[in-house]
C-alpha positions in Angstrom: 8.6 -31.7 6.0 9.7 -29.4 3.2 8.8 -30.2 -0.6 11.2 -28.1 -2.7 9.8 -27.5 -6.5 12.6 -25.1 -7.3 14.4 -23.7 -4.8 16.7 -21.2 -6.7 13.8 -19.3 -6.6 12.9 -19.1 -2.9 14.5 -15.1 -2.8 11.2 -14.5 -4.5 9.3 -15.3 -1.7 11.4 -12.7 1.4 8.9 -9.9 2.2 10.2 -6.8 0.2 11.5 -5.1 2.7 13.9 -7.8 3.3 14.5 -7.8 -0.1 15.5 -4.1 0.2 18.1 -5.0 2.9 19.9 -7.8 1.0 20.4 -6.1 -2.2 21.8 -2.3 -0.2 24.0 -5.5 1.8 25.3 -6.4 -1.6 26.1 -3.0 -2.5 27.7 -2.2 0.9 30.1 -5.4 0.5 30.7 -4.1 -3.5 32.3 -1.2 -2.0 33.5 -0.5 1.4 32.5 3.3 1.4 29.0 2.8 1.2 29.0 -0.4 3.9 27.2 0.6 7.9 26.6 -0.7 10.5 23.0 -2.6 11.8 21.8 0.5 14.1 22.6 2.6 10.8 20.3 0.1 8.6 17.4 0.4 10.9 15.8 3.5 10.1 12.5 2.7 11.1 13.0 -0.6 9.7 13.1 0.0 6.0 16.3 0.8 4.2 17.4 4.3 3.0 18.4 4.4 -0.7 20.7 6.8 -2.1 21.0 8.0 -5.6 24.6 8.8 -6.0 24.1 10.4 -9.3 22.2 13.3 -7.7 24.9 13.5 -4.8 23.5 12.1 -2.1 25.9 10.9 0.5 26.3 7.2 0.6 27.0 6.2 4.2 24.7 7.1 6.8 27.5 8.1 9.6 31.1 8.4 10.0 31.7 6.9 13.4 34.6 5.0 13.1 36.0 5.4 9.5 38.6 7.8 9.1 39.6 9.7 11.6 37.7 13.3 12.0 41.4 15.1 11.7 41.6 13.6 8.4 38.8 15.9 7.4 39.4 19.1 8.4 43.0 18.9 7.0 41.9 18.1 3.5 38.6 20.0 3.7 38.5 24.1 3.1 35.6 24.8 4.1 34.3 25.8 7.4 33.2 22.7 9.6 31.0 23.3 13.1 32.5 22.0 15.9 31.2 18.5 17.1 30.8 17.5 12.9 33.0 16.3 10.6 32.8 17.5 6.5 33.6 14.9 4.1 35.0 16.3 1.2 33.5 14.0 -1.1 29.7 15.1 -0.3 30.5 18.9 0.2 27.1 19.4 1.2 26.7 16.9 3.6 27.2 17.5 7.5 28.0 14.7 10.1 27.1 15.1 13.4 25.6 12.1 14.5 26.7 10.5 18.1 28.1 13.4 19.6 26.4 13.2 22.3 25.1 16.5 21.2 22.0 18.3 23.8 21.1 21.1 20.9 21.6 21.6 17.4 25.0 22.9 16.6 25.6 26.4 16.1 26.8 27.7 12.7 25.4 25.2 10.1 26.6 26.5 6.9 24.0 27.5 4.5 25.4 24.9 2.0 24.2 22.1 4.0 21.4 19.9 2.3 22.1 16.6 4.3 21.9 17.1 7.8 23.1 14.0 10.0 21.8 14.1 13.8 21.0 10.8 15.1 22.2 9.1 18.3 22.6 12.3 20.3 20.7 13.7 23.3 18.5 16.8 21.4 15.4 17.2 22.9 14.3 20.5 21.1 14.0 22.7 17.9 14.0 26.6 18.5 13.0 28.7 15.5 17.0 29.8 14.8 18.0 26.2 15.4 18.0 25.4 10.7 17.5 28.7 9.9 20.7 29.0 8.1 20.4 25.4 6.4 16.7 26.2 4.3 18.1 24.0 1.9 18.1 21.0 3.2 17.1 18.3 1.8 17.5 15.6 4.6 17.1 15.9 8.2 18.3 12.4 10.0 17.2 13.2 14.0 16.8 9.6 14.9 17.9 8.4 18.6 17.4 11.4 20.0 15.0 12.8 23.1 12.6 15.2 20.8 9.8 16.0 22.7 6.8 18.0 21.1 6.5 20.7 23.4 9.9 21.8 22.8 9.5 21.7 18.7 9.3 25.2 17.2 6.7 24.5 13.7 8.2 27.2 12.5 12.0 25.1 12.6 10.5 22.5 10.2 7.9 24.9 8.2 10.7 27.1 6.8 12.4 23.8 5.2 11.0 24.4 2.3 13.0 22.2 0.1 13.1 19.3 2.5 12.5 15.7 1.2 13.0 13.2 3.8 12.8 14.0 8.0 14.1 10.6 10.4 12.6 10.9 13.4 12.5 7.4 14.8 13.2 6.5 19.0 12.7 9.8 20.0 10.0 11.1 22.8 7.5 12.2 20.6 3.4 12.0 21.4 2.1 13.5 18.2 3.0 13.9 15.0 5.2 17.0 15.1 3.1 20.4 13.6 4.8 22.8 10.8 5.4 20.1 8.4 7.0 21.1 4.8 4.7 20.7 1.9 7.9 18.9 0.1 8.2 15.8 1.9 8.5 12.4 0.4 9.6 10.6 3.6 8.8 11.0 7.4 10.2 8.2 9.6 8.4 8.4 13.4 8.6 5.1 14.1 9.3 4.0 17.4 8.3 7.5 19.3 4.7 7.6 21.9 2.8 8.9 19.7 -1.1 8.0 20.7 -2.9 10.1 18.6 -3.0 12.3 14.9 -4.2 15.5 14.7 -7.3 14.8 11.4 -5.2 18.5 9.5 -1.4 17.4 10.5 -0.8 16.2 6.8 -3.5 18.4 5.1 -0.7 19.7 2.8 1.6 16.2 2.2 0.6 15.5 -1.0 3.8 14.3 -2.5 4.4 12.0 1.1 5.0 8.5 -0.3 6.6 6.6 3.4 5.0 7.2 6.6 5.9 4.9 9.0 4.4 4.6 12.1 5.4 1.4 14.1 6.1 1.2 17.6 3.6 3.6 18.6 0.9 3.9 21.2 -2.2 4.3 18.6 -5.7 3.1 19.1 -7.5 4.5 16.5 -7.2 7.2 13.8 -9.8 9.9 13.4 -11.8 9.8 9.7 -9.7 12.6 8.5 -6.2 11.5 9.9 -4.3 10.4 6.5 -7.2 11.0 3.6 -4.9 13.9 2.4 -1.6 11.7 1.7 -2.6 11.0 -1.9 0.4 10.0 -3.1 1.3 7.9 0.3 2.3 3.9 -0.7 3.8 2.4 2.4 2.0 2.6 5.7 3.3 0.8 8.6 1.4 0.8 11.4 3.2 -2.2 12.8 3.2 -2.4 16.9 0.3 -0.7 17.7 -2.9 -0.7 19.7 -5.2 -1.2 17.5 -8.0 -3.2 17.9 -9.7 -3.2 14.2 -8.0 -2.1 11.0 -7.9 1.6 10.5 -10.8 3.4 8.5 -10.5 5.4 5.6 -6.7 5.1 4.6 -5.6 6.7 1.7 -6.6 4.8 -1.3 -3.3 4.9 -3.4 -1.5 2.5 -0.2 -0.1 -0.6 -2.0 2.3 -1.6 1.3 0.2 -2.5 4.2 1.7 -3.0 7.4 -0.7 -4.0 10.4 1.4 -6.7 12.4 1.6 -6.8 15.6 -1.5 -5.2 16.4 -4.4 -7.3 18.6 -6.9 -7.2 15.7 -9.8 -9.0 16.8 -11.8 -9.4 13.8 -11.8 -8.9 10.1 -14.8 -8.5 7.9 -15.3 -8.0 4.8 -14.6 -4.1 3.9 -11.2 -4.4 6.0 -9.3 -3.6 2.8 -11.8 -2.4 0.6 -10.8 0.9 -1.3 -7.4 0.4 -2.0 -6.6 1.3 -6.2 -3.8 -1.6 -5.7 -3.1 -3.1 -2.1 -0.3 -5.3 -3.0 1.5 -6.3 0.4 -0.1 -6.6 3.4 1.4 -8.1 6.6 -1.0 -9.1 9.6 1.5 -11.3 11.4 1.1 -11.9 15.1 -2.0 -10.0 15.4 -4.2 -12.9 17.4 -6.0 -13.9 14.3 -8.8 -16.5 14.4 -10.2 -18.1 11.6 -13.6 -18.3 13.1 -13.4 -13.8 13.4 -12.2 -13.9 9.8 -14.5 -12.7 6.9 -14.8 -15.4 4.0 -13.7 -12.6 1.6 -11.8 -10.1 3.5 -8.7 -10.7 1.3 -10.4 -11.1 -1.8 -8.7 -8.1 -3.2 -7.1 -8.9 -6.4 -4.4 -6.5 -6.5 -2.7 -8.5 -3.5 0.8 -9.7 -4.2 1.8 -11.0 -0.6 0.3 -11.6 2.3 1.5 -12.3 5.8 -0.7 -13.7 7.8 1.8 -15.9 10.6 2.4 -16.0 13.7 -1.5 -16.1 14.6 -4.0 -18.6 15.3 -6.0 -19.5 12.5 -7.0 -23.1 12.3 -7.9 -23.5 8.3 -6.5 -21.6 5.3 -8.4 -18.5 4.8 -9.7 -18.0 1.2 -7.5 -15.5 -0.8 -7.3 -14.7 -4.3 -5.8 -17.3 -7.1 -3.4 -13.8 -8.2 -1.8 -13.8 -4.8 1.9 -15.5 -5.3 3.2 -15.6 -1.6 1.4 -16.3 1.3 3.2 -16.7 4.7 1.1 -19.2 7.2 3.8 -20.7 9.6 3.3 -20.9 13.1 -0.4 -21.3 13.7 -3.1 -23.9 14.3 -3.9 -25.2 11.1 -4.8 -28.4 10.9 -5.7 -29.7 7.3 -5.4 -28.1 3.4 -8.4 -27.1 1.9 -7.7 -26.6 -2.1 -10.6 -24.6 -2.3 -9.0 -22.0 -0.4 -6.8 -21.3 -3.2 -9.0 -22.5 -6.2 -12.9 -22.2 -6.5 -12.5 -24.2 -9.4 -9.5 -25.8 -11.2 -9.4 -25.8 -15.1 -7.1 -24.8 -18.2 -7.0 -20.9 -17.1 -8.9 -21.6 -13.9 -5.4 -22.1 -11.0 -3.6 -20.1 -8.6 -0.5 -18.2 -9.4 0.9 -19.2 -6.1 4.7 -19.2 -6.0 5.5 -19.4 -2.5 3.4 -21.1 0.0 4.3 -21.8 4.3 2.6 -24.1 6.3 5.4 -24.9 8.6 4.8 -24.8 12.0 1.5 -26.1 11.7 -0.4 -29.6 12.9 -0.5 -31.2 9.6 1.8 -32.7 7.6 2.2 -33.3 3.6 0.8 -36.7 3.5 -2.9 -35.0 4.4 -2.0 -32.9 1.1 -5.2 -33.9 -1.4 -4.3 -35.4 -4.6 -5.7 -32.2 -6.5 -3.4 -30.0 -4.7 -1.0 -29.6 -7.8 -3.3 -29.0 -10.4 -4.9 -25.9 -8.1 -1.2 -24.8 -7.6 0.5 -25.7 -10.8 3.1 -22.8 -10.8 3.8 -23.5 -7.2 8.0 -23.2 -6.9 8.2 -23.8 -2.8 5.8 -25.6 -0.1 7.0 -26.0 3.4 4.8 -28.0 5.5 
């Protein structure tokens, strides 16, 4: 049964990254030029933004838009075979889906966004970018990179380079050489089981590392304590057993799903300076392995916990506003999980609250339920 309190507001509730996705969707159907397609929006699984004022290029590819002549007749400058030149991001070069086995040859040294994806490279050689050691992009998604066929010396000498896509490749570590610059690395989806502890002793301005899809079990103490400017970790789709030890404190996205997590306790998420989204869906959760105060982290904005098979509502704390529940085992609502006390200042800012999927219904809703959640704006039970 679904009790709506105000449902123009139930946007609030997506998870952010969704949120992320709708509003570049918006912006794609604003303007044709900037729309793509749904392999192009993956990315590892969270959207890439552009800043158009800085003159970034705004689509992500050029398959199927204009047709490649159309370029090089109105463009002057030189174009490598196998990529196309827009004219309207001079320094942006297209050669994604080409089927490509190697880099091509004669990058000009203008180049600063470097498309690659959906081809067939599985290597780097040291000459491969050395002409393009401005660039500031480097998209190599869908491709077949292996790491003993990466030169670190290929990346190293990219001084100036901000983001690196390297998502559904072959990888098995993370790749060595690493530029001191980067914001953004993307290796999600690769088979990568393990981290060298000095692979990101110099990333201190890395703010994304995503890691999904992986083949992780554990991280050594060292592994990511350098990233001190790192905010979103997904480690989504691993093989983790236990949450990860001594992440970097300054994390505020959390992404653990799909891992078999077989217990919680209470220092899971201590440390953070301001945890605020943390998603532990479809991890095999049990209430009874669940510490009574392992989300009692104030900073926490959202938290996923669905898909699992807890059997009462775990405690959180009365700041959290959206807390995702469906599809477990839980059988009656406890107030107290939401309020240790209820009183003029004492209730939970709860805004967005799931139950569905569960084995109760909202006639075994308690009649103090509303006064614990008075700023409540969706239930669905």
């Amino acid at each position: 049964m679904h009790q709506t309190v105000a449902p123009q507001l139930f946007v609030q509730a997506l998870p952010m990254a969704f949120l992320h996705c709708v509003v570049l969707a918006l912006l794609c159907w604003c303007e044709p030029a900037c729309s793509t397609t749904g392999e192009d929006l993956d990315y590892g699984g969270v959207p890439l933004w552009f800043n158009r004022w800085l003159g970034e290029p705004s689509v992500l590819s050029l398959q199927g838009r204009v047709d490649p002549a159309w370029y090089r007749a109105n463009n002057p400058q030189i174009c490598p075979q196998h990529c196309d030149c827009p004219i309207q991001w001079p320094t942006a070069l297209y050669c994604d889906h080409k089927a490509l086995a190697d880099v091509p040859d004669g990058l000009p040294c203008t180049t600063q966004y470097l498309f690659l994806q959906g081809n067939n490279i599985s290597a780097l050689t040291s000459s491969a970018l050395a002409n393009t050691t401005g660039l500031l992009w480097l998209i190599l998604d869908r491709n077949q990179l292996q790491n003993d066929k990466l030169d670190p010396t290929a990346l190293q000498n990219l001084t100036q380079l901000r983001y690196l896509f390297a998502n559904n490749n072959r990888l098995s570590t993370v790749p060595a050489g690493l530029p001191a610059g980067l914001k953004q690395l993307r290796l999600a989806h690769n088979h990568i089981n393990t981290i060298d502890p000095d692979i990101f002793n110099n990333l201190h301005n890395l703010t994304l590392l995503l890691l999904q899809g992986n083949r992780l079990q554990t991280l050594a103490p060292r592994a990511l304590t350098d990233l001190v400017s790192l905010t979103l970790l997904d480690l989504s789709g691993n093989l983790f057993s236990s949450v990860p030890r001594n992440l970097p404190p300054s994390v505020e996205q959390l992404y653990l799903s799909n891992n078999s997590l077989s217990a919680l306790d209470d220092n899971s998420f201590l440390g953070f300076h301001g945890l605020k989204f943390l998603r532990l869906s479809r991890c095999g959760l049990q209430s009874p392995t669940l510490h009574p105060l392992v989300f009692n982290v104030s900073s926490l904005v959202e938290l996923d916990l669905s898909y699992n098979k807890l059997t009462v509502i775990p405690p959180v704390p009365t700041t959290l506003q959206y807390l995702y529940l469906e599809a477990n085992e839980i059988k009656e609502f406890n107030t107290t999980s939401f309020c240790r006390e209820v009183g003029p200042l004492s209730y939970s800012r709860m805004r967005i609250l799931r139950l569905d999927g569960n084995k109760m219904s909202r006639h075994q809703l308690p009649p103090d339920w509303a006064f614990c959640l008075r700023v409540l704006h969706n239930i669905y039970i």
